[in-house]
C-alpha atoms as one frame of an Amber mdcrd trajectory, in Angstrom:
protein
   4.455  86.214  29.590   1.852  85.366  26.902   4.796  82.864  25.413   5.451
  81.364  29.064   1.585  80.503  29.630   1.655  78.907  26.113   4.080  76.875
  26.602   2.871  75.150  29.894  -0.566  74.828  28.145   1.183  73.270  25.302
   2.992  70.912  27.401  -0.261  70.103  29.116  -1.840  69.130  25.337   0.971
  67.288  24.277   0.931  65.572  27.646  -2.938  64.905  27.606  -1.889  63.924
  23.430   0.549  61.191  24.911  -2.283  60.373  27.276  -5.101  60.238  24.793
  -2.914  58.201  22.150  -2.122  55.841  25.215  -6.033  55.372  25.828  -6.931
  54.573  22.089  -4.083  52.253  21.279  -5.331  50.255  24.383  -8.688  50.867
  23.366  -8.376  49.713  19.857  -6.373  46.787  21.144  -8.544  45.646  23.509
 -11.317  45.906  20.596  -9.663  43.774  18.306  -8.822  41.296  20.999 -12.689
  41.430  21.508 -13.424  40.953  17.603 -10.371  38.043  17.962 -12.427  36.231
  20.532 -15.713  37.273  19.013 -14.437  35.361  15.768 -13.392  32.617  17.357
 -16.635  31.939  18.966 -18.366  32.412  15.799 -16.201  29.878  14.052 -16.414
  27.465  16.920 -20.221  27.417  16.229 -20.298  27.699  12.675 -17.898  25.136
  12.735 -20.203  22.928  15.210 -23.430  23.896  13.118 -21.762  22.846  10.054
 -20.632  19.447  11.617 -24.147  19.172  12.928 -25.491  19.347   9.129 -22.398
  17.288   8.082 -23.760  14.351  10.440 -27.124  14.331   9.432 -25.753  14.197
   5.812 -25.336  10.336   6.073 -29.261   9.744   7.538 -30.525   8.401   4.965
 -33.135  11.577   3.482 -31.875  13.978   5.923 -28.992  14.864   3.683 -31.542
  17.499   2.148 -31.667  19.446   4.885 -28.218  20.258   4.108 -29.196  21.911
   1.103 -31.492  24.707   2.552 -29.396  25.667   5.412 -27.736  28.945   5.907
 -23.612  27.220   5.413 -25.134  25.775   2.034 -22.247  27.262   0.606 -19.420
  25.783   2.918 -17.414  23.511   0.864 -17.312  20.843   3.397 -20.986  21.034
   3.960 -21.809  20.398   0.347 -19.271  17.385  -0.408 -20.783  15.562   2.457
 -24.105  16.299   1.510 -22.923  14.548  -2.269 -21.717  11.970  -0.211 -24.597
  11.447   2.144 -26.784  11.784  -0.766 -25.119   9.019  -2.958 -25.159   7.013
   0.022 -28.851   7.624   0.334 -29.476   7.082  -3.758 -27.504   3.630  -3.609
 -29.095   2.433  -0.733 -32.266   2.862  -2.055 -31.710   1.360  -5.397 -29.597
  -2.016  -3.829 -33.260  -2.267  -1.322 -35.385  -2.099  -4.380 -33.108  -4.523
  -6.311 -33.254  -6.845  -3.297 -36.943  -6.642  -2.871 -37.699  -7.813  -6.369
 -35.648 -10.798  -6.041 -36.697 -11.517  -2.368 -40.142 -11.267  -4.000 -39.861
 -13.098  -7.422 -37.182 -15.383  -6.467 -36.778 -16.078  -2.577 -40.511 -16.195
  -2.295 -41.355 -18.271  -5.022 -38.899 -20.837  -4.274 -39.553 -21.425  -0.668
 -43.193 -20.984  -1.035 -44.579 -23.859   0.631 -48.792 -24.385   0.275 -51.397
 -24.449   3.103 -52.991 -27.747   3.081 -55.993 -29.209   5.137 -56.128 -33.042
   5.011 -53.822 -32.979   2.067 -56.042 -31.008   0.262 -54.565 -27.482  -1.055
 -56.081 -24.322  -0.275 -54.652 -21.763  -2.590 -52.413 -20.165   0.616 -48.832
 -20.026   0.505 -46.493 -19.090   2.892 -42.478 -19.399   2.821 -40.702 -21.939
   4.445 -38.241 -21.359   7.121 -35.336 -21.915   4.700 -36.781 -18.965   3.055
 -37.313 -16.528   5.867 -33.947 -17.251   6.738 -32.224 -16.345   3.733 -34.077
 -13.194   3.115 -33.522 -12.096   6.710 -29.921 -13.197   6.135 -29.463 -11.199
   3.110 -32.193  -8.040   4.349 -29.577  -7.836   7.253 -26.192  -8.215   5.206
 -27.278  -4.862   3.030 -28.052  -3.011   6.549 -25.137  -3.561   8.140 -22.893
  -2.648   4.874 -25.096   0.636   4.725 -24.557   1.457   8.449 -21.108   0.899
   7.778 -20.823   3.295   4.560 -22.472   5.607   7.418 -20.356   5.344  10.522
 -17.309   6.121   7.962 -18.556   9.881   6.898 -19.576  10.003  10.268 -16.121
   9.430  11.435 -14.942  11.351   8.158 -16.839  14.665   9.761 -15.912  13.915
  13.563 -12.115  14.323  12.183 -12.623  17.286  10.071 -11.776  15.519   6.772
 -13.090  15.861   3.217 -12.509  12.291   1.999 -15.131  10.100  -0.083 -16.507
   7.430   1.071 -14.777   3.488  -0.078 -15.420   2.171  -3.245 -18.845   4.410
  -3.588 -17.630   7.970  -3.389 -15.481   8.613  -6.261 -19.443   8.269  -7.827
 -20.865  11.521  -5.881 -22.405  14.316  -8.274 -22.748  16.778  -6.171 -19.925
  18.501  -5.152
């Protein structure tokens, strides 16, 4: 009798086993479906933060904030920082370029003198011609900059590592 209550109990374990083995395999499954989705969501935002920092790569000095943020380290995060930031270096050394000529140059060959009853006074300003050409010229280097820009912005929109035209191949930072 001892052997026939055993073996009832044992059935009884082996069922509550199946049971319990059941439960944990559903368990465990559900769980890494959670971690799956979990994941996901974290790689949707980090891949929205780093886009976010990818963007503001190409505004002008704000490429440095891509430097000090917590996906420093992305890969795609740092080459459009090199590229935003070679973008930035250019554009600055093309406006201080331009605003020596303007100022030597454009300036000084416009410049047109202030006279009162055909006497001089000493005060120059630049004749129309001038303004003109300077504006002309101020506006041309804008537009090719916000150009350069609207490309690695479009670059990052469509998930793709590629340097900017004619300029990137130039990037140092990598």
């Amino acid at each position: 009798m001892a052997t026939s209550t055993k073996k009832p109990t044992t059935t009884k374990k082996s069922t509550t086993t199946k049971t319990s083995a059941k439960s944990t395999t559903k368990k465990t499954a559900k769980a890494i479906d959670e971690t799956k989705n979990t994941n996901t969501k974290k790689n949707v935002e980090t891949n929205n933060d780093t886009k976010v920092f990818k963007i503001l790569s190409y505004f002008g000095i704000l490429w440095i904030i891509s430097l000090f943020v917590p996906c420093k380290n992305d890969k795609s995060v740092k080459f459009h920082a090199g590229q935003g930031m070679l973008l930035f270096i250019v554009e600055v050394v093309i406006n201080i370029i331009w605003n020596i000529i303007n100022n030597l140059i454009i300036k000084n060959i416009f410049r047109v003198e202030h006279t009162i009853f055909g006497y001089g006074t000493g005060q120059y300003y630049v004749s129309t011609v001038g303004v003109i050409i300077s504006t002309t010229i101020t506006l041309a280097i804008s537009a090719i900059y916000i150009y350069f820009m609207v490309i690695g912005i479009i670059n990052v929109i469509k998930d793709k590592d590629e340097k900017l035209p004619y300029i990137g191949k130039y990037a140092f930072y990598k």
